[in-house]
C-alpha positions as CSV (number, residue, x, y, z in Angstrom):
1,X,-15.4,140.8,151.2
2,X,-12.1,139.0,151.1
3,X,-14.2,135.2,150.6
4,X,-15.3,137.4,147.4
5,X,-12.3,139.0,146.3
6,X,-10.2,135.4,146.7
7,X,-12.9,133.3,145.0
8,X,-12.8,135.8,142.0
9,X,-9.4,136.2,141.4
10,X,-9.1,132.3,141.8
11,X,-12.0,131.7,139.1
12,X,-10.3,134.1,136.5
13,X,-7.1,132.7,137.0
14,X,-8.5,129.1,135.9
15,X,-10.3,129.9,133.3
16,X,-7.4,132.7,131.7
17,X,-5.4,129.0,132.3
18,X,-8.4,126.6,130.6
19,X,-8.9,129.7,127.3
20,X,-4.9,129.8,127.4
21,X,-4.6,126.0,127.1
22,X,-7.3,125.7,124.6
23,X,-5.7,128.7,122.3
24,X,-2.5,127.0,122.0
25,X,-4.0,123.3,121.2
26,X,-6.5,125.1,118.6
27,X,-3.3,126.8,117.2
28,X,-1.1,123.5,117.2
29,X,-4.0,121.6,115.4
30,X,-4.7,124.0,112.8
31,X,-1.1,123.9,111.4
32,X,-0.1,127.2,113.3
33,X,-3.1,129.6,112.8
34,X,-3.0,132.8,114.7
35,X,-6.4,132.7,114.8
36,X,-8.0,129.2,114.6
37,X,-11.0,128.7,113.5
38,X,-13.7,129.0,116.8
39,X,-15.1,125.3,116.1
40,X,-11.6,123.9,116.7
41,X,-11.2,126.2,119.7
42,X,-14.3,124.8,121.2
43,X,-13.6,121.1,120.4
44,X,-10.7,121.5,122.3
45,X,-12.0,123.1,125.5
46,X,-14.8,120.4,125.5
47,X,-12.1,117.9,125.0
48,X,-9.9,119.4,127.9
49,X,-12.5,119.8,130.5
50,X,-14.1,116.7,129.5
51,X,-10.8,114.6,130.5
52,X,-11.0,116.8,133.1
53,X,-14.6,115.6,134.6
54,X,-13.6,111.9,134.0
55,X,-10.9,112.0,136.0
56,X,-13.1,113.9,139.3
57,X,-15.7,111.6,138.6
58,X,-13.2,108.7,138.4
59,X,-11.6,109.4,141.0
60,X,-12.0,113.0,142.6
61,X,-9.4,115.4,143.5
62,X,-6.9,112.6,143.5
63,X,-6.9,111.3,140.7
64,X,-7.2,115.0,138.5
65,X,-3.7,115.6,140.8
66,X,-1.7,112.6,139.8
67,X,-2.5,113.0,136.2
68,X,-1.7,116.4,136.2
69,X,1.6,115.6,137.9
70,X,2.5,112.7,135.8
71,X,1.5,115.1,132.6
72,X,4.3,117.5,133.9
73,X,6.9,115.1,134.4
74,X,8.6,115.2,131.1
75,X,8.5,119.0,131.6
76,X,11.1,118.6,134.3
77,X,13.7,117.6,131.9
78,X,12.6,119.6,128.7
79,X,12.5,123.0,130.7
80,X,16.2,122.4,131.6
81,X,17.2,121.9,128.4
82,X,15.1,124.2,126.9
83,X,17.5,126.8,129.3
84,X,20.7,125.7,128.7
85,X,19.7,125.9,124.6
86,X,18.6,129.8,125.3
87,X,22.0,130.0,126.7
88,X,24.2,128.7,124.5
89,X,21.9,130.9,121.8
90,X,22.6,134.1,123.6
91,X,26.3,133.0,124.5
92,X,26.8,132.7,120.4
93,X,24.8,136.1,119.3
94,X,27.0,137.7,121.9
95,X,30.5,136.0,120.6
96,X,29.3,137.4,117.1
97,X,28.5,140.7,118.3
98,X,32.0,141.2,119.8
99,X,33.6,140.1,117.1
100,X,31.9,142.4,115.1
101,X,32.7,145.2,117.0
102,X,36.1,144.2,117.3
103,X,35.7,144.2,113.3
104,X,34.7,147.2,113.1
105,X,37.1,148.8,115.1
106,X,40.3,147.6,113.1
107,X,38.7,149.5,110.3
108,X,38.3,152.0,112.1
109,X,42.0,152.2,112.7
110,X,43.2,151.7,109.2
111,X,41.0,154.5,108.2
112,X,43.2,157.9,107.3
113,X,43.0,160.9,110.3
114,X,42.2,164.3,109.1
């Protein structure tokens, strides 16, 4: 029952990852679509799983591993600096949000008590 359960989950994690992957290059062709049109979603999954077949035929497990690792590579520097941008961004909002407050609370001052 487990062998079932295991092989399931594994199945519909690859293919949520293969429809995922193929969305997003559908979406990135079609100048941003939200909804591409379904013939460039399916030229794109035959084009991914096609590369994908060349290299296991080429050759096997191996070979679809290295390519998938040196795919990924330039990931290990963008991801990085992807962060430290998201943290400079949030650093900023919050610098303007204090200052805003600390606006609002010298108004708050000057105005007359009752």
């Amino acid at each position: 029952m487990s062998l079932i359960l295991t092989t399931g989950f594994i199945v519909a994690i690859v293919l949520w990852g293969i429809l995922s992957a193929t969305l997003v290059l559908a979406m990135m062709s079609s100048g941003g679509k939200q909804n591409p049109p379904t013939r460039v979603k399916l030229l794109w999954g035959i084009l991914v799983a096609g590369i994908a077949i060349s290299l296991l035929l080429a050759g096997g497990i191996k070979a679809l591993q290295t390519a998938t690792i040196v795919f990924a590579l330039p990931l290990a520097f963008v991801i990085p600096l992807m962060a430290w941008c998201l943290w400079r961004a949030v650093r900023e909002d919050w610098q303007i949000v204090v200052a805003w407050e600390k606006t609002l609370r010298r108004r708050m001052e000057k105005l007359p008590v009752q």
